[in-house]
N, C-alpha and C positions, 0 to 999 in steps of 0.2 A: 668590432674585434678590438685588441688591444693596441693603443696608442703609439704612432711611430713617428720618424720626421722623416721628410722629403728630401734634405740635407743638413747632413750634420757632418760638419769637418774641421780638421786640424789644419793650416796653412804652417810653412817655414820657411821664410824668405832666407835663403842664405847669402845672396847679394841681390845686387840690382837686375842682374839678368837670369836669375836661377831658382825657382820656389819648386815646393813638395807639397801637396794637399795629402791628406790622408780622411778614410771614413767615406761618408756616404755623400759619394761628390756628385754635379753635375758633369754629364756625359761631353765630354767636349765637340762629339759631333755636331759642326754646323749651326742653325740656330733654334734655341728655345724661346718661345716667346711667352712669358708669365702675365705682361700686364697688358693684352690688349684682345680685344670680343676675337681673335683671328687665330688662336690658340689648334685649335683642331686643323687649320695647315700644315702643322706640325704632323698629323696624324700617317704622313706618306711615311715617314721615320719608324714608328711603335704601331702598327696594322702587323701582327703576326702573319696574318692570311697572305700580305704582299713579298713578306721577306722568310716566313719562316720560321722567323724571332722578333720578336719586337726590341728594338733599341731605348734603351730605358732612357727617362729624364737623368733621374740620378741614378748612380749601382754604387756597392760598395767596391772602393779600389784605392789605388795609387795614381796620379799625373802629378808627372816631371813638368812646369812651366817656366817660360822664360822669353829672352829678347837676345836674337842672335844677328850681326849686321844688318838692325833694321825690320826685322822679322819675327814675328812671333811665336812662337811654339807651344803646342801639349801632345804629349805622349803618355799614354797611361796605358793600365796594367787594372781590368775590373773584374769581379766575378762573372759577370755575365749571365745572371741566372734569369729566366724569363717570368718568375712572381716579384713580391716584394716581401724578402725575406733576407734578414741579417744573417743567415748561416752559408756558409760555401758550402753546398752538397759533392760538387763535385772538385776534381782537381785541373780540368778544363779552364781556361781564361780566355779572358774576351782582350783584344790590344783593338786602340785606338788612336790615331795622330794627327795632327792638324797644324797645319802653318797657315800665316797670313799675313799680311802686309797692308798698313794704312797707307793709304797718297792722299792725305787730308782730309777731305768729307766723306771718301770712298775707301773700304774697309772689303777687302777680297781674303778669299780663304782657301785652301784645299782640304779634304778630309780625307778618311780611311777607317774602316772599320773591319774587324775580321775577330768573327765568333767560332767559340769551340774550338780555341788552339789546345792540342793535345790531343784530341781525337784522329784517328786512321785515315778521317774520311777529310776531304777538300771542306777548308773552313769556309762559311758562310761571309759572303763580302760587301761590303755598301761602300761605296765612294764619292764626294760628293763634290759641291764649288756650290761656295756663297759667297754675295754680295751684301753689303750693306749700306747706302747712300743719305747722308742726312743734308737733305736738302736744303731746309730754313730749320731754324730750333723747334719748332715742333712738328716739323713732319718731314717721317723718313722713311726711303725705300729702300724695299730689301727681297729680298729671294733665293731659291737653292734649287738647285736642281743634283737630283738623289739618282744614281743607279746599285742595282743591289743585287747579287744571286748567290741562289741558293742551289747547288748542284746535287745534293741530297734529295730534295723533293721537285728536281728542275722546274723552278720558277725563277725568272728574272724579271724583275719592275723598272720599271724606269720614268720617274715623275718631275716636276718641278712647277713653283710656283712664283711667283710675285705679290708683293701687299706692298699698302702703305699705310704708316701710322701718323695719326694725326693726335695728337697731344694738346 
């Protein structure tokens, strides 16, 4: 079909603690992993069948990030659409938010995700906690553990995993 990209975005740093992405960002939930054989870990996140929705790598959207006493932040604002398609069909939005906090080698997080805000019905929810631990410089452990429901089609999932990457 015709040629797209994965992501493509605008950054605006407007201070040290304060940026705006715009465009086709990655989804701040939790973690992606692009460069190692263990990518389909990932797949408890974007499995329609488990949640309902799949939770895209990237969507097209908005996140506010930054450093607030020590803590990090993203909160965004995506389309939410479950293909891969630059058009908003609908007026529905997907919100997303994510805090964390380093203590050195060890990188904690919390997440949140909630599809199909604007619709009548109870939005679609994933919640999540990851770790990330780098143990020596090339190798580090990490994991998430995902819960999710979907009160529309009553399914709830509940997964989580651990890897290590060796570099």
């Amino acid at each position: 079909e015709k040629p797209s990209f994965e992501r493509a975005q605008i950054s605006f740093f407007i201070n040290d603690r304060f940026g705006i992405k715009l465009g086709r960002i990655r989804n701040p939930f939790g973690f992606w992993d692009d460069y190692s054989l263990f990518r389909n870990l990932s797949a408890l996140k974007t499995d329609p069948i488990s949640l309902g929705v799949a939770l895209r790598r990237a969507d097209m959207g908005l996140v506010a990030f930054g450093d607030v006493l020590g803590n990090s932040y993203e909160l965004g604002v995506l389309q939410g659409g479950s293909t891969l398609t630059n058009k908003d069909v609908n007026e529905n939005k997907d919100v997303v938010a994510k805090v964390g906090r380093s203590l050195g080698r060890l990188d904690l997080a919390a997440n949140i995700y909630l599809h199909d805000i604007g619709l009548n019905l109870e939005p679609t929810r994933a919640r999540g906690l990851s770790y990330r631990y780098r143990a020596t410089y090339n190798l580090t452990l990490l994991g998430e553990f995902i819960d999710m429901e979907n009160e529309e089609i009553e399914i709830v999932t509940r997964g989580f995993y651990i890897q290590g990457n060796y570099d």
